[in-house]
C-alpha positions as CSV (number, residue, x, y, z in Angstrom):
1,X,-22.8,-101.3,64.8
2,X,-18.9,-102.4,65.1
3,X,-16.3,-100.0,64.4
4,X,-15.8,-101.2,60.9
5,X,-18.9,-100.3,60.1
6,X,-19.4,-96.9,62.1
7,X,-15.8,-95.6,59.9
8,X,-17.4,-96.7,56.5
9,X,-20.7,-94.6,56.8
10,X,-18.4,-91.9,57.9
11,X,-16.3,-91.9,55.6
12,X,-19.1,-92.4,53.2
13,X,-21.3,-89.1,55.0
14,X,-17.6,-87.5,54.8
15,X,-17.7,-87.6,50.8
16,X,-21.4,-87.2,49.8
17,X,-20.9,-83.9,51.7
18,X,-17.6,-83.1,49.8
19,X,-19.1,-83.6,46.5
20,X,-22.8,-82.5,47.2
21,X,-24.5,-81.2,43.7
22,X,-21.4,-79.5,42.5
23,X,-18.6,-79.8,44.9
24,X,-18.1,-77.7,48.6
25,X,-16.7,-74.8,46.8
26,X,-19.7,-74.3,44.2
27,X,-22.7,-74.9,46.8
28,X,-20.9,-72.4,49.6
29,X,-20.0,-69.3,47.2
30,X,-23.4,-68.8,46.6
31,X,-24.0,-67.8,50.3
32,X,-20.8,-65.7,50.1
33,X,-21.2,-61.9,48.7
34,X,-19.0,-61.3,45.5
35,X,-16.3,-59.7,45.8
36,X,-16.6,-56.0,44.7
37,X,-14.2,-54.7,41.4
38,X,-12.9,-57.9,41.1
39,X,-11.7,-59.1,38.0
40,X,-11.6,-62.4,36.4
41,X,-8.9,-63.7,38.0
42,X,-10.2,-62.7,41.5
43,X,-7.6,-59.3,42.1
44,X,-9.5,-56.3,43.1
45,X,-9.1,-53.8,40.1
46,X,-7.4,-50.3,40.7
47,X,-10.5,-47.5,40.9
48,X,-9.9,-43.9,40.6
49,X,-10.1,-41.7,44.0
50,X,-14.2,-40.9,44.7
51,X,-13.0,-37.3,44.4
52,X,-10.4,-36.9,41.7
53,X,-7.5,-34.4,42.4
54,X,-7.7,-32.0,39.6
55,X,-5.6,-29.0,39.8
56,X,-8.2,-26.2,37.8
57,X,-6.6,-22.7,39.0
58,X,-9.2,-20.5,40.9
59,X,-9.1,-16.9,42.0
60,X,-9.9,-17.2,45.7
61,X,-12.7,-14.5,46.0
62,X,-13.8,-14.9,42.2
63,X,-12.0,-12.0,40.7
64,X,-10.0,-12.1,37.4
65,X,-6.9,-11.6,37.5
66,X,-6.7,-10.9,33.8
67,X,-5.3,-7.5,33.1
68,X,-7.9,-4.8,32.0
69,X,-8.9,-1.3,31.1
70,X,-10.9,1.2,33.0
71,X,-12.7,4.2,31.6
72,X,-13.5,8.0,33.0
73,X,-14.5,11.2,32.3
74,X,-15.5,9.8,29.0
75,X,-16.8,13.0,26.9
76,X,-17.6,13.8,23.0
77,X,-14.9,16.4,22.1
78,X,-13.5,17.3,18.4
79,X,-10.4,15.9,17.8
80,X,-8.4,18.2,15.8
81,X,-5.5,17.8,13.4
82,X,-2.8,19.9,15.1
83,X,-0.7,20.3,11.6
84,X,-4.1,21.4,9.9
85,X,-5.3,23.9,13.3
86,X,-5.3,27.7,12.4
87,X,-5.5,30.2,15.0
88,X,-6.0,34.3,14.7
89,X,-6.8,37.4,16.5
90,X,-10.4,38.9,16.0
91,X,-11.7,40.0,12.9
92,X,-9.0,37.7,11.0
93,X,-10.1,35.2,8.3
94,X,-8.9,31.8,8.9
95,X,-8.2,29.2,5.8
96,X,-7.8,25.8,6.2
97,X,-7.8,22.8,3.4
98,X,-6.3,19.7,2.9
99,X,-6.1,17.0,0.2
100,X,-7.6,14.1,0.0
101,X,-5.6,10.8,2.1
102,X,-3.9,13.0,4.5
103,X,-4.4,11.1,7.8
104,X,-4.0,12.6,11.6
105,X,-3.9,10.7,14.3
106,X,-5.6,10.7,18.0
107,X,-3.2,11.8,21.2
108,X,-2.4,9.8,24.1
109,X,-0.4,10.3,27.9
110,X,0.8,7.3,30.1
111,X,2.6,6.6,33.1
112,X,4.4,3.4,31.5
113,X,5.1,1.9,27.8
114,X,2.4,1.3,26.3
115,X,0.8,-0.9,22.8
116,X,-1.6,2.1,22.2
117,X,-3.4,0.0,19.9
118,X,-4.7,-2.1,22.6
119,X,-5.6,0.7,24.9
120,X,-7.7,1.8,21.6
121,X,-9.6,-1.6,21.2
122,X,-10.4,-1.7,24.3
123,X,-11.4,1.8,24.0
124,X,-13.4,0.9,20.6
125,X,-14.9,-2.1,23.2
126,X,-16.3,-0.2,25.7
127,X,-16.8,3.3,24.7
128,X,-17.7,3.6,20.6
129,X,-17.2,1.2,18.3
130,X,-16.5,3.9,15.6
131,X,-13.6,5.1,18.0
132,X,-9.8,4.5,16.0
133,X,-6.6,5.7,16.1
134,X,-6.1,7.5,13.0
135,X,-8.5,8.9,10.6
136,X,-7.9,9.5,7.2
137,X,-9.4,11.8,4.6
138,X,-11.6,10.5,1.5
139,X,-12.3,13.8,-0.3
140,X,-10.4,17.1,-0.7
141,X,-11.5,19.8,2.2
142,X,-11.8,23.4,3.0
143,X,-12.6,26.3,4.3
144,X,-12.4,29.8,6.2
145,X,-14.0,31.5,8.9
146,X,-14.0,34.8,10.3
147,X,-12.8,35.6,13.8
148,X,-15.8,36.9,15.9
149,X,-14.7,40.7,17.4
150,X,-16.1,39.9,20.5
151,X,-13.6,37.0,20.9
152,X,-10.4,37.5,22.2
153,X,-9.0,34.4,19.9
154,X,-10.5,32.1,17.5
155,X,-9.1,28.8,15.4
156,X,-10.5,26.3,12.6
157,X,-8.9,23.0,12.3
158,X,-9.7,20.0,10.3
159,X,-10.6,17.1,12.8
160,X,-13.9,14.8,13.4
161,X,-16.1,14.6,16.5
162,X,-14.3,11.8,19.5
163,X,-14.1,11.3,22.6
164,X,-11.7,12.6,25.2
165,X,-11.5,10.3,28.2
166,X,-9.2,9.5,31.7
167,X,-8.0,5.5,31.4
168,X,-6.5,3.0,34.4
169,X,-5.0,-0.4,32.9
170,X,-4.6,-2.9,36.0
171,X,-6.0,-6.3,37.4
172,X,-7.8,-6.8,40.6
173,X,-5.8,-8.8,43.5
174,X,-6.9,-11.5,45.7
175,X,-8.8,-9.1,47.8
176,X,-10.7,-7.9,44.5
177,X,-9.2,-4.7,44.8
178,X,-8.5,-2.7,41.8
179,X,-4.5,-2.5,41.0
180,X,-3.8,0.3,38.8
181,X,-0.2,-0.2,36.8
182,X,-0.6,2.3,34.1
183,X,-3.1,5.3,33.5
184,X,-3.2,8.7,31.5
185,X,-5.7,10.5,29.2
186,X,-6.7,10.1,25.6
187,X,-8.6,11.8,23.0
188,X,-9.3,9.8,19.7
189,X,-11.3,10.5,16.5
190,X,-14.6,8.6,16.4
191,X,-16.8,10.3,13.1
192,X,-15.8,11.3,9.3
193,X,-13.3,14.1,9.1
194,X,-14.8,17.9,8.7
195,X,-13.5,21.3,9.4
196,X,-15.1,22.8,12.5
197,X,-14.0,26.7,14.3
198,X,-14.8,28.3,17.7
């Protein structure tokens, strides 16, 4: 074979590889992997992080710091009215009445200002529900009693069975301990209004 000949059927083996059934760069890419997030035009597209940095606030030991109410010494106690209270010596009768829509209210002590209506829906929340601030009459009332002789001192009010309690307001800390920033006592009306004596 002359050297004419040998650079022909190269040339010719040269360009039947080139072309092959659809060109070099067809027939390779199939053994090549695809490229991964790759758009059309070949540029990898932007993905978000595998763990996304969201900032969601979280107490460190699980405790809320929300602000809250605690509750002691929680007893049932009347709640008198101390305009509509009477008091007298044995052997004294004792008159009390009152017209109907007067309205009393409950008593309260504190440390700090206070919005005593939410210290009484939270009271309402976790002690009675029929626990309010103020209680009002819906019929005209009253009546007298006699002062036992064998008591040094007896009244007779116009009031309504409640509760007398001890309260904290505060928020736990990171340590989950118990911050107190207010306290004091309370004692509000829970039932209808009635005159009771002792």
């Amino acid at each position: 074979m002359n050297a004419i000949t040998r650079a022909c059927t190269a040339a010719a083996l040269t360009a039947f590889l080139a072309m092959g059934t659809g060109g070099a760069s067809t027939a390779f890419a199939e053994d090549a992997p695809p490229q991964v997030n790759a758009g059309q035009d070949g540029n990898a597209i932007p993905q978000a992080p595998a763990d996304a940095a969201i900032d969601v606030p979280a107490h460190p030991d699980g405790c809320p710091p929300d602000p809250g109410f605690r509750f002691y010494n929680v007893k049932s106690t009347f709640v008198g009215d101390p305009k509509k209270t009477v008091y007298g010596d044995p052997g004294t009768t004792l008159s009390v009445s009152v017209a109907e829509g007067h309205t009393w209210t409950g008593t309260f002590t504190y440390s700090a200002k206070l919005s005593e209506s939410v210290l009484v829906a939270a009271a309402e929340e976790s002690i009675s529900g029929s626990i309010s601030y103020a209680k009002t009459t819906t019929v005209t009332l009253g009546g007298s009693w006699v002062v036992p002789k064998n008591q040094r001192e007896g009244w007779l009010a116009l009031g309504s069975k409640g509760y007398s309690f001890n309260w904290e307001r505060g928020s736990t800390n990171g340590g989950c301990k118990w911050i107190v920033s207010n306290h004091g006592t309370a004692k509000l009306p829970a039932l209808s209004p009635y005159i009771a004596h002792s």
